[in-house]
C-alpha positions in Angstrom: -9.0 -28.3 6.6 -12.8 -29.3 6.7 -13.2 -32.3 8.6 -17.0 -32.7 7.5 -19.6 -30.8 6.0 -22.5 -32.0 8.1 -23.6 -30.1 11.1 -26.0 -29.7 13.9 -27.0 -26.0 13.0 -29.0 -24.7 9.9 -27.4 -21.2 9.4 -28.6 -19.3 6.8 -25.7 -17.3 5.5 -23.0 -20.6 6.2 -20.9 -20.2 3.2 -19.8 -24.2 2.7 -21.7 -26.1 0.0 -23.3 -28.7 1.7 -22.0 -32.4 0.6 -24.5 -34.7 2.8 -22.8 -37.9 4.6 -19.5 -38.2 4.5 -16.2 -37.0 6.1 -12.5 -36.9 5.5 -10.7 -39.2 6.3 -7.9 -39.8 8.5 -5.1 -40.5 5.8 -6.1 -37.8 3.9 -5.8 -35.6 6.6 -2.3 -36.8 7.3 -1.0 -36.4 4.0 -2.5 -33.3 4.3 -0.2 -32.1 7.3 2.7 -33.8 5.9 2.1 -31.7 2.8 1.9 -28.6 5.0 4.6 -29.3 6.6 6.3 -30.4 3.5 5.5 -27.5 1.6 5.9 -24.1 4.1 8.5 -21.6 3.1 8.8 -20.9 6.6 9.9 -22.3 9.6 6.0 -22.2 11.3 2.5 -23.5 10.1 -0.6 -23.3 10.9 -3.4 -25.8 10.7 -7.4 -25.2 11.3 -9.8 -27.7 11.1 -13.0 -26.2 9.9 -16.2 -27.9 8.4 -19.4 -27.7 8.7 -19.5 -28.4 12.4 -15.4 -30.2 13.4 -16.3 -31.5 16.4 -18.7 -33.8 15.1 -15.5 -35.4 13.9 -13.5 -34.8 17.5 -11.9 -38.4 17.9 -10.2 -37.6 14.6 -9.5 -34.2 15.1 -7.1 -35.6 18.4 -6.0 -38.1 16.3 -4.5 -35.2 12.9 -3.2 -33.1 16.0 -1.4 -35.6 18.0 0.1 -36.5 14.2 1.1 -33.1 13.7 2.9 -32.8 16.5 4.8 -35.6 16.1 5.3 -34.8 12.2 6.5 -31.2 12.5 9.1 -32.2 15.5 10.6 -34.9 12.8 10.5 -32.1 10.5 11.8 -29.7 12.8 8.9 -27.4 12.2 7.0 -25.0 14.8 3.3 -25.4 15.1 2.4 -22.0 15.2 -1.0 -22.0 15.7 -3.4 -25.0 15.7 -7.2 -24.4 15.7 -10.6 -25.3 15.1 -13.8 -23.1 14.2 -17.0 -24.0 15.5 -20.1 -22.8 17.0 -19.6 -24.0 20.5 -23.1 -26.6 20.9 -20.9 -29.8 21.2 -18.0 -28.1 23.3 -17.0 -29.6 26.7 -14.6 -29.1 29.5 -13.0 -32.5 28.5 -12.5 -30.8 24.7 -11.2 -27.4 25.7 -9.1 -29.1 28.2 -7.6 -31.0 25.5 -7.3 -27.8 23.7 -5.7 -25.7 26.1 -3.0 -28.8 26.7 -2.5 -29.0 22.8 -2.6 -25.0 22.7 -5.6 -25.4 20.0 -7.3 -21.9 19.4 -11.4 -22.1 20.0 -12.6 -19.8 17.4 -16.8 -20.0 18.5 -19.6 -18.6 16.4 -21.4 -16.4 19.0 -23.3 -13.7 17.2 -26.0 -12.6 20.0 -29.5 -12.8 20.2 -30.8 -11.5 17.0 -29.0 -14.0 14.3 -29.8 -16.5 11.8 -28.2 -19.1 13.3 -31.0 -22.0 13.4 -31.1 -25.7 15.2 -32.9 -28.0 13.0 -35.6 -27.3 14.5 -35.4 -23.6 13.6 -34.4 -22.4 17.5 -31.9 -19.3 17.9 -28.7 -21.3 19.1 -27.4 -18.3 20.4 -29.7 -19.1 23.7 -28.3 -22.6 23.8 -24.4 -21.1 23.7 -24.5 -18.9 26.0 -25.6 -21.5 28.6 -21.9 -22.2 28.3 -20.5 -18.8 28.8 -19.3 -20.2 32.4 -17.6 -22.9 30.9 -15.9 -20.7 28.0 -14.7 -18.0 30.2 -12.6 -20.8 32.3 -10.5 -21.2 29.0 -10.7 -17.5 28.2 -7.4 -17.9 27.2 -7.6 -19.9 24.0 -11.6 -19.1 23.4 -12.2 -16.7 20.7 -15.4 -15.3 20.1 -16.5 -14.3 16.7 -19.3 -12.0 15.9 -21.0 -12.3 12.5 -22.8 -9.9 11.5 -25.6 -9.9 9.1 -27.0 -6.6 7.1 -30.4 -7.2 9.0 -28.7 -6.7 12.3 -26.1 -3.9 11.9 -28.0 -1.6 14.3 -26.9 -4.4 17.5 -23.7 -6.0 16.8 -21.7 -3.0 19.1 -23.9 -4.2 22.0 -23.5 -7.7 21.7 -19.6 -6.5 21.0 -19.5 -4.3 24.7 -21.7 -7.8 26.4 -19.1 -9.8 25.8 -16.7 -7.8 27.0 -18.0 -7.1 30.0 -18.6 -10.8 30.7 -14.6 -11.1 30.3 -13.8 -12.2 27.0 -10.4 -10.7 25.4 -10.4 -12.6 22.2 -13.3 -11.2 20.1 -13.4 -11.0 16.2 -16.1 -9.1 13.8 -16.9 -10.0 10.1 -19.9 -9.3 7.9 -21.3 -11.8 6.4 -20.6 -12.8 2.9 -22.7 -13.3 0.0 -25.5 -11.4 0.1 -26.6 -7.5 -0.6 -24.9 -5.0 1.3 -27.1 -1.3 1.1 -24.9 1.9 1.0 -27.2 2.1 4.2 -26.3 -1.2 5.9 -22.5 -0.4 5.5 -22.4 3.0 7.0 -24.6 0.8 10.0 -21.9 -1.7 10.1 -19.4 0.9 10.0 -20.4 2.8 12.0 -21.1 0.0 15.1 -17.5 -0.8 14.0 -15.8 2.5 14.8 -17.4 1.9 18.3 -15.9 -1.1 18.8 -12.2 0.2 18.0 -13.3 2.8 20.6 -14.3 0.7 23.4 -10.7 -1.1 22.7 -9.0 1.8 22.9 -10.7 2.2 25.9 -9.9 -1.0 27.4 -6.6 -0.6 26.8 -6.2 3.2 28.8 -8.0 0.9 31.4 -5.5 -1.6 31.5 -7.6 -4.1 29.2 -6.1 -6.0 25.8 -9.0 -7.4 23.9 -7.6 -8.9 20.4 -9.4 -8.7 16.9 -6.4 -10.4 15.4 -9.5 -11.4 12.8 -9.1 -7.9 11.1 -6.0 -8.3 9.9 -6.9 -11.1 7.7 -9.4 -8.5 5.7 -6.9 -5.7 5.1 -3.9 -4.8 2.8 -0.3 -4.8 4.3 0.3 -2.3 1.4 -2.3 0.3 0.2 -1.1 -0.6 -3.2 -1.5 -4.2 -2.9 -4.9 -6.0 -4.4 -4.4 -9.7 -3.9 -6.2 -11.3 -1.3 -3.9 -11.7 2.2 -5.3 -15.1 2.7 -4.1 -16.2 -0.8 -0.7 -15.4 0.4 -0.6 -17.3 3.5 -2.9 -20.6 2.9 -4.3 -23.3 0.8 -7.5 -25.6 1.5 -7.0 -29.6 1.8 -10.9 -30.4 1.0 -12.2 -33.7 2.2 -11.6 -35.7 -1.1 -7.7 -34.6 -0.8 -8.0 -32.2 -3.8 -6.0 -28.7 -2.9 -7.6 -25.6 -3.7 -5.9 -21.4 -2.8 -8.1 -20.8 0.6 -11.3 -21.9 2.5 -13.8 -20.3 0.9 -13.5 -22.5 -2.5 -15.8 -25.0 -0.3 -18.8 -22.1 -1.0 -18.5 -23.7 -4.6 -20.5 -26.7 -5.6 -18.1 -29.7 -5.9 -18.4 -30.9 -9.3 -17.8 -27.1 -10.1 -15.3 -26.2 -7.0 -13.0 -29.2 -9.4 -12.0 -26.9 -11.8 -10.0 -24.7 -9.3 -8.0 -27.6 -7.7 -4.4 -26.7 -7.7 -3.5 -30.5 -6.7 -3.7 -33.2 -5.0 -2.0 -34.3 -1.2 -1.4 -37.5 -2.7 0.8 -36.2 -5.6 1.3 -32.5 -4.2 0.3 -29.3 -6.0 0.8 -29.4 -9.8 1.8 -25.8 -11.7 0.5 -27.6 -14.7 -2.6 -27.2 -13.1 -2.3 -23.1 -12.5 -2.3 -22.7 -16.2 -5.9 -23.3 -16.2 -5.7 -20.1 -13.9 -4.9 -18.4 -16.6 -8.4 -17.4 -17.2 -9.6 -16.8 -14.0 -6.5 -15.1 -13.1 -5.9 -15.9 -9.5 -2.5 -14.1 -9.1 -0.2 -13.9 -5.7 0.9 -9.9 -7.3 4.6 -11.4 -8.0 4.9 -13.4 -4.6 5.2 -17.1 -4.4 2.1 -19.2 -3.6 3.6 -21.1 -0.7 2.0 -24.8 -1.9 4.3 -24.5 -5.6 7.0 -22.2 -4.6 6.9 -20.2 -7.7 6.0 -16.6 -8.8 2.4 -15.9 -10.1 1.9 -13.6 -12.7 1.0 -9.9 -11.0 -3.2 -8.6 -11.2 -4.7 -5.7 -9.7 -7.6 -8.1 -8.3 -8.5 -11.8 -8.9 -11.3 -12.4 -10.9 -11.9 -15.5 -9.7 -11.8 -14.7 -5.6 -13.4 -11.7 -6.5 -16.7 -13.8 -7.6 -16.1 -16.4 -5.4 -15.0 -14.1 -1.7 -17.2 -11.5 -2.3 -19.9 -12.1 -5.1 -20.7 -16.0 -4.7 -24.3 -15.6 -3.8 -25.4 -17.6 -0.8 -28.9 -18.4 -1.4 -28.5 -19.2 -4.7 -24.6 -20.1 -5.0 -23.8 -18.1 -8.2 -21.9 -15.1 -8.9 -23.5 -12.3 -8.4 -21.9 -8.7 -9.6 -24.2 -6.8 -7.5 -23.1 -8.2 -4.3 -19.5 -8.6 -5.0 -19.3 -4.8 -5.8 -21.2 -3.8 -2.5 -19.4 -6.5 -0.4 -16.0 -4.5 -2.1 -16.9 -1.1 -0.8 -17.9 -2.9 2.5 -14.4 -4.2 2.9 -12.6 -1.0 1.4 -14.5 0.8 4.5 -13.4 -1.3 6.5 -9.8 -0.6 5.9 -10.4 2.8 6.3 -12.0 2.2 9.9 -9.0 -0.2 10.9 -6.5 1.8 9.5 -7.3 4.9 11.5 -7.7 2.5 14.8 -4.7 0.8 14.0 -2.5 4.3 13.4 -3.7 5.8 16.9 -2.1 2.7 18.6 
């Protein structure tokens, strides 16, 4: 759920359309949850607030979690996993004591020195983060890092990677970042510097040491024969006007374009009328049941739509671009490979 689009960083490769002034608002957000909650086929749910930057909106981010709580114990619902994604500037120890109270995952943007994370006034934020590397590592236990790694920088990531785990941190996630050109070069790099992480975990672990990447497992297939997305399976967005669209990364789209995907509303609930117009850009669950209309989708070997939107919506100048969707597709297809022979030696 993005809470706002504004932010106090000027990242080059952020994925969200920006929409200026403006936030969502509380009611939406709680018809949101009690859609969620409304709406799971299971038993648990999960709710992130995401943005943008969230904690510009942190009053009403207590506010939807304090309402979830007390929604999903009417409902008799588990909160599986709350959590919020940010890049760390405007974190606290009031916040992440609030956090670790409410069991709130901190998911931080912390991508080392060389990045492309800016401050309006172009500085490297990285510097300005990791003045707060004390305060994190108190609330090591619901801090995640998350290392994002541009082509530019696939030589460095592992050593960023082994820094942070030397400093302490057990919660540490990897992703490349979407939407621009990924050279045959640049993936073996990334690939590479990946295989050594998985090493140094394995590592960790003879030494006694967990560090998680649960991350990974939202980039690879259950089933080798499977070719849906695994977040299509498992989530839908609530965007700030209340419109309800498959996952996050519709908010890369433009919003008078980004319309046309909307699967419904939280005011009036998700509307299979409206998946008909999916006809043509074939967003498919392969047979399962989308969990927001409880019905079976028509089975595709790979979305179209995701397909230009995940991995060929280019960035810079946010329109499809086949070149980068069918790099950023071998990119991910490596690294299946590389998780699946970590994941099959432990």
């Amino acid at each position: 759920m993005p809470l706002t689009y504004d932010c106090n960083l000027n990242c080059e490769y952020c994925y969200a359309a920006k929409r200026g002034s403006g936030a969502l608002p509380f009611l939406i957000g709680a018809r949101a949850i009690d859609f969620l909650i409304g709406n799971n086929l299971k038993k648990g749910v999960e709710l992130i607030f995401t943005g943008g930057e969230p904690l510009l909106e942190w009053a009403k981010i207590k506010k939807l979690i304090l309402y979830a709580e007390t929604t999903a114990k009417e409902k008799n619902t588990r909160l599986e996993t709350l959590g919020l994604a940010t890049n760390g500037l405007l974190l606290n120890k009031k916040i992440l004591s609030f956090c670790r109270k409410k069991n709130v995952e901190v998911a931080v943007s912390a991508d080392g020195p060389a990045n492309k994370r800016k401050t309006g006034k172009g500085s490297n934020s990285f510097f300005i983060l990791e003045k707060k590397f004390s305060l994190l590592l108190e609330y090591v236990d619901i801090v995640r890092l998350k290392i994002t790694v541009h082509p530019d920088y696939t030589t460095q990531f592992f050593e960023i990677f082994e820094n942070f785990v030397k400093k302490g941190f057990v919660r540490i996630d990897i992703q490349p970042v979407r939407g621009v050109r990924w050279s045959a070069k640049n993936r073996r790099s990334f690939l590479k510097g990946l295989s050594e992480c998985f090493n140094l975990l394995a590592e960790a672990k003879i030494n006694g040491r967990k560090i998680d990447m649960k991350h990974w497992r939202d980039f690879v297939r259950e089933n080798s024969q499977e070719k849906c997305c695994p977040k299509v399976r498992a989530e839908f967005m609530v965007d700030v006007d209340g419109l309800i669209y498959p996952c996050s990364f519709f908010s890369s789209i433009s919003f008078p374009e980004r319309r046309k995907y909307a699967i419904g509303r939280v005011d009036s609930g998700a509307d299979p009328d409206l998946t008909r117009n999916y006809q043509n850009f074939k967003i498919c669950e392969n047979s399962a049941a989308w969990p927001v209309i409880k019905k079976k989708c028509s089975s595709c070997s790979l979305s179209p739509a995701c397909f230009k939107i995940c991995l060929g919506f280019d960035i810079q100048k946010r329109r499809f671009n086949r070149a980068i969707a069918q790099e950023g597709w071998q990119l991910f297809r490596g690294i299946e490979r590389v998780y699946s022979k970590f994941a099959s030696g432990n």
